[in-house]
C-alpha positions in Angstrom: 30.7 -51.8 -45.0 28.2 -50.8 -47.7 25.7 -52.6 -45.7 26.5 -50.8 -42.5 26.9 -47.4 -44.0 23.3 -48.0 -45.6 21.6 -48.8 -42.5 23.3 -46.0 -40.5 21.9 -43.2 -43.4 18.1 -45.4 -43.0 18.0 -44.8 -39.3 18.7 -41.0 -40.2 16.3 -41.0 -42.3 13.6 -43.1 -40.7 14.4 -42.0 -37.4 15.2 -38.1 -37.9 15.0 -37.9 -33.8 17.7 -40.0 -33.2 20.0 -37.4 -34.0 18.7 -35.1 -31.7 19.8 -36.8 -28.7 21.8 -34.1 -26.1 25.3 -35.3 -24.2 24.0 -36.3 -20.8 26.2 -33.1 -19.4 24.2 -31.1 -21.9 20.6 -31.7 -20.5 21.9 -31.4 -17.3 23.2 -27.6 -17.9 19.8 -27.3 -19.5 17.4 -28.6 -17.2 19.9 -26.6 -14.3 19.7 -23.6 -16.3 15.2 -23.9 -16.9 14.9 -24.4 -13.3 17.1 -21.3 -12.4 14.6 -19.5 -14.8 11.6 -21.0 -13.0 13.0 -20.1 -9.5 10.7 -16.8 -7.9 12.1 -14.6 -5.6 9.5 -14.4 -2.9 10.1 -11.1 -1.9 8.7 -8.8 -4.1 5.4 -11.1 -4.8 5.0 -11.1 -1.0 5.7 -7.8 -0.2 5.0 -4.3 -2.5 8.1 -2.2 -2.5 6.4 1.3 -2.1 7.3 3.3 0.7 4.4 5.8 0.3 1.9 3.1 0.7 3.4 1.4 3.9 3.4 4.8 5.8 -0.1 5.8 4.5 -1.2 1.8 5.6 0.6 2.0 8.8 0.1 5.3 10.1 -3.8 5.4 11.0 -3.4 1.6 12.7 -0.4 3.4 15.1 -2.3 6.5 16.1 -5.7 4.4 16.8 -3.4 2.0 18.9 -1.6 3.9 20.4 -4.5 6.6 21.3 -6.7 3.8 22.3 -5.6 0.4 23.2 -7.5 -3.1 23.1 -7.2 -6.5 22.0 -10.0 -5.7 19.7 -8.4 -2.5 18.3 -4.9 -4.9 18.3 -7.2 -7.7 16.0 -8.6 -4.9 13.6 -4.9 -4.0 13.0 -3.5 -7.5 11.9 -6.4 -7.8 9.7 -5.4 -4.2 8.2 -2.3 -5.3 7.8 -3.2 -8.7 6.1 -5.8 -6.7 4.1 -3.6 -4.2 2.8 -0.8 -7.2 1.9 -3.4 -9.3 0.3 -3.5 -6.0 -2.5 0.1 -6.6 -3.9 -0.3 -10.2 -5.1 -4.3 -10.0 -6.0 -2.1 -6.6 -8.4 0.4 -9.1 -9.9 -2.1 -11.8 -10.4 -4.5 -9.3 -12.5 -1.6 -7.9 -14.3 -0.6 -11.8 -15.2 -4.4 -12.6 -16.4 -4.3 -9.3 -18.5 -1.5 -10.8 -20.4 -2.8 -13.9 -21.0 -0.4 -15.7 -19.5 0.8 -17.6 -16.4 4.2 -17.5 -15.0 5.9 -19.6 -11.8 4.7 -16.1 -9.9 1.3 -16.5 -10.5 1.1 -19.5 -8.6 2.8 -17.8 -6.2 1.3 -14.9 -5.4 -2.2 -16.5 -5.7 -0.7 -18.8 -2.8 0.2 -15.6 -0.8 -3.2 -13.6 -1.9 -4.7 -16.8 -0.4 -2.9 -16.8 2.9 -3.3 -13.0 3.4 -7.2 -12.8 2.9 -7.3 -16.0 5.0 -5.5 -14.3 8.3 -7.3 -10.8 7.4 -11.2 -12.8 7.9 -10.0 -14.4 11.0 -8.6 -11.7 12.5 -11.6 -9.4 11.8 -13.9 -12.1 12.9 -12.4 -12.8 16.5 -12.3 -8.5 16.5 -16.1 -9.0 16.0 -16.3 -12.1 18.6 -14.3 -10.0 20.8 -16.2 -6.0 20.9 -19.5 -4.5 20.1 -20.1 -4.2 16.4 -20.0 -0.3 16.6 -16.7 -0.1 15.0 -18.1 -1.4 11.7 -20.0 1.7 10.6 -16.8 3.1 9.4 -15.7 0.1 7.7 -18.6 0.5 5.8 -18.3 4.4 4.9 -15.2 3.5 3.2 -16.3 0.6 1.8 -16.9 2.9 -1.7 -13.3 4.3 -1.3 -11.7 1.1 -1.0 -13.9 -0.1 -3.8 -12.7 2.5 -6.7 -8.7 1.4 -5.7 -9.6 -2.5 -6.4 -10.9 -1.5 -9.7 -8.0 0.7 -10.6 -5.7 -2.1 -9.4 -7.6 -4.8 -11.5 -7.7 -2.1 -14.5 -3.6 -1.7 -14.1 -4.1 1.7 -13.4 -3.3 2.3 -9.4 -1.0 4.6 -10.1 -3.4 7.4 -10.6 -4.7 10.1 -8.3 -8.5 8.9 -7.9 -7.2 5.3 -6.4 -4.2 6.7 -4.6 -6.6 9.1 -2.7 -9.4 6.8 -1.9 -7.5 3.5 -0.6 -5.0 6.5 1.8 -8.8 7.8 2.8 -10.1 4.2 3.0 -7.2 3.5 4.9 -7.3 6.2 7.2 -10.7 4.9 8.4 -9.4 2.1 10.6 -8.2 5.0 12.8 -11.7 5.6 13.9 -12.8 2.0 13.9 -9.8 1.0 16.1 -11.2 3.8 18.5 -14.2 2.7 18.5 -14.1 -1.3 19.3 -12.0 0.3 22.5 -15.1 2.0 23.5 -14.8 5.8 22.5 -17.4 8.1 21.4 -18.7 8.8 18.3 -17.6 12.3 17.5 -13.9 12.0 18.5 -13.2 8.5 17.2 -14.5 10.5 13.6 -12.4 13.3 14.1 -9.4 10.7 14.3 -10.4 10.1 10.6 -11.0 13.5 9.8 -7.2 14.7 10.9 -6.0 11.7 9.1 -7.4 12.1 5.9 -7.2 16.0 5.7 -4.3 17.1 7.3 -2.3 14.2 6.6 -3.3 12.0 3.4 -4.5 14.1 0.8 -2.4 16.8 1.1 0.7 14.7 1.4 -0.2 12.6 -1.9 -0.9 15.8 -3.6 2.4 16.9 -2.7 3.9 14.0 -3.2 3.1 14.4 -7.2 3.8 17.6 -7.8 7.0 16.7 -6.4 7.8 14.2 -8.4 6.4 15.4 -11.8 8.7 18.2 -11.1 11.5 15.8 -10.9 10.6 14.7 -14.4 10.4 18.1 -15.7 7.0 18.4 -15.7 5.3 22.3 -15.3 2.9 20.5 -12.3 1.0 23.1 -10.7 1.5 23.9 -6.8 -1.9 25.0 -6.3 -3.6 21.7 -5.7 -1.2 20.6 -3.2 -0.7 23.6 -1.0 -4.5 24.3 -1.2 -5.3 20.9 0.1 -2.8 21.7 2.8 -4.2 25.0 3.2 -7.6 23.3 3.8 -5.9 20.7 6.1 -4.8 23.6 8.7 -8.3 25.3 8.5 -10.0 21.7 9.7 -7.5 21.4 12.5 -7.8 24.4 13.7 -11.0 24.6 13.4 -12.1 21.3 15.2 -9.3 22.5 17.9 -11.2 25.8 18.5 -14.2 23.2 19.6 -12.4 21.4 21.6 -12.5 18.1 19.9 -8.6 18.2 18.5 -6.0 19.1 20.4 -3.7 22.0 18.9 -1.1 19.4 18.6 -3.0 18.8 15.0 -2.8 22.4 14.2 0.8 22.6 14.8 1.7 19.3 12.9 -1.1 20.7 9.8 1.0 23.8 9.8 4.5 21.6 9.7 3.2 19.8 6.3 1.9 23.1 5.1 5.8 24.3 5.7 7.1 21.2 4.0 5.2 21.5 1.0 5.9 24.9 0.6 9.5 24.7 0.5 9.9 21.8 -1.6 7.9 22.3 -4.0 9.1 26.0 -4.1 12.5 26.8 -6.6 14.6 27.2 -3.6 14.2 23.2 -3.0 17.5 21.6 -4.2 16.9 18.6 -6.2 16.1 15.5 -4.9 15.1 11.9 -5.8 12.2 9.7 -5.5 13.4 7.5 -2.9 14.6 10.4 -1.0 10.9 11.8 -0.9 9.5 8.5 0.4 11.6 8.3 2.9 11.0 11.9 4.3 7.7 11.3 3.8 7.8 7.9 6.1 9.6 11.1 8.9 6.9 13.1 8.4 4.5 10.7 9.1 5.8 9.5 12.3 6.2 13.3 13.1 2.4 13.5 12.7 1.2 10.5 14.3 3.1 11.3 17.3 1.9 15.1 17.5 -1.5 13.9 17.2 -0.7 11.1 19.9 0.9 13.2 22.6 -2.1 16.0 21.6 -4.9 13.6 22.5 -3.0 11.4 25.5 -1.8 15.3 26.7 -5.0 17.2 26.0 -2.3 19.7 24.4 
């Protein structure tokens, strides 16, 4: 017994991991519970959860469509689209390398940043195979803006009003370039960017956080916002008086002037953030389709 009690307190000794050993049902519940850790939900690595930036993505691809149709315009879309996807994981991914660190959705949304980009080059390359090359010129002029929002994004600081403006305005550029591989002119494919980004973009992010710093208490001043709106109605008239908007883009300017003004006025009632974006996503539509039936109408 002494003999078997010694050699038992040895293997302890000698063999300190022996003890260590887990109940088979143990490492099961453990290697169950490191796998339910490791498990991504593809969702919000594939897809950013901002309303805002869908509506701002989306909107100049439907009015270019839907003012000028073609299979080129249709290929510039998708690789919009893919383009403006591919930004949410490349955002994770530098936010992951800032840390120093790799997690199971780094892998992931490198795989997704990878399959984006991928569609987004073919695409714009059979929309190259496919019209004249005329549509690239204003790709290129917002080259820059697109530019400043990558190096916010890769910074961690897309949230602020420089980037915010110049990927909408970027953005708002494939407007004119979808009109353009259908075979418009010049000066009224441009104007197509013009409404876009002054009536509609920079005026509505301007709003957009005033609002919402007034939500939070903040004293945000109005004057930035309703100015830019102010500015917005000028342009539209203006380019209607010369015949190369229709009024249609007055009337819709002055409808986001009137929206602006009452909620950001003390009479507003309170409301949320997700309430905002989704009145926002209404206006939008509202807009695009005012400045649709204006051009297809010649109202």
């Amino acid at each position: 017994m002494a003999a078997e009690t010694f050699s038992a307190k040895q293997r302890a000794t000698d063999f300190p991991f022996a003890q260590t050993s887990e109940p088979a049902s143990r490492r099961a519940t453990t290697g169950a519970s490191v796998g339910k850790v490791q498990r991504v939900r593809l969702r919000p690595v594939a897809l950013p959860v901002e309303h805002g930036g869908w509506g701002l993505a989306l909107e100049p691809l439907a009015l270019g469509l839907c003012v000028a149709p073609s299979v080129p315009g249709v290929l510039l879309a998708v690789a919009t689209v893919t383009a403006f996807l591919t930004r949410h994981p490349l955002k994770i991914v530098a936010a992951d390398r800032r840390r120093g660190r790799r997690f199971p959705r780094t892998l992931m949304a490198e795989r997704f940043a990878l399959g984006y980009a991928t569609l987004a080059l073919l695409s714009f390359t059979l929309a190259l195979k496919t019209s004249s090359h005329v549509f690239l010129w204003p790709l290129l002029l917002a080259a820059p803006f697109a530019v400043v929002q990558l190096i916010y994004d890769a910074a961690g600081r897309s949230r602020e009003l420089l980037p915010e403006l110049s990927g909408a305005t970027a953005m708002a550029a494939v407007a004119t370039a979808v009109a353009l591989a259908a075979g418009w002119q010049t000066a009224p494919a441009l104007v197509l960017w013009l409404l876009l980004a002054a009536v509609r973009v920079v005026p509505s992010i301007l709003y957009v956080r005033t609002r919402l710093q007034k939500n939070h208490g903040a004293r945000a001043s109005v004057v930035p916002a309703l100015g830019a709106h102010l500015s917005g109605c000028a342009l539209a008239a203006a380019l209607a008086w010369v015949g190369l908007a229709p009024v249609l883009a007055f009337a819709a300017a002055l409808l986001l002037l009137a929206r602006a003004a009452f909620m950001l006025s003390p009479f507003c009632p309170q409301v949320s953030a997700k309430q905002v974006g989704f009145s926002e996503i209404g206006f939008g539509l509202v807009t695009i389709l005012a400045l649709v039936l204006g051009f297809a109408l010649r109202l």
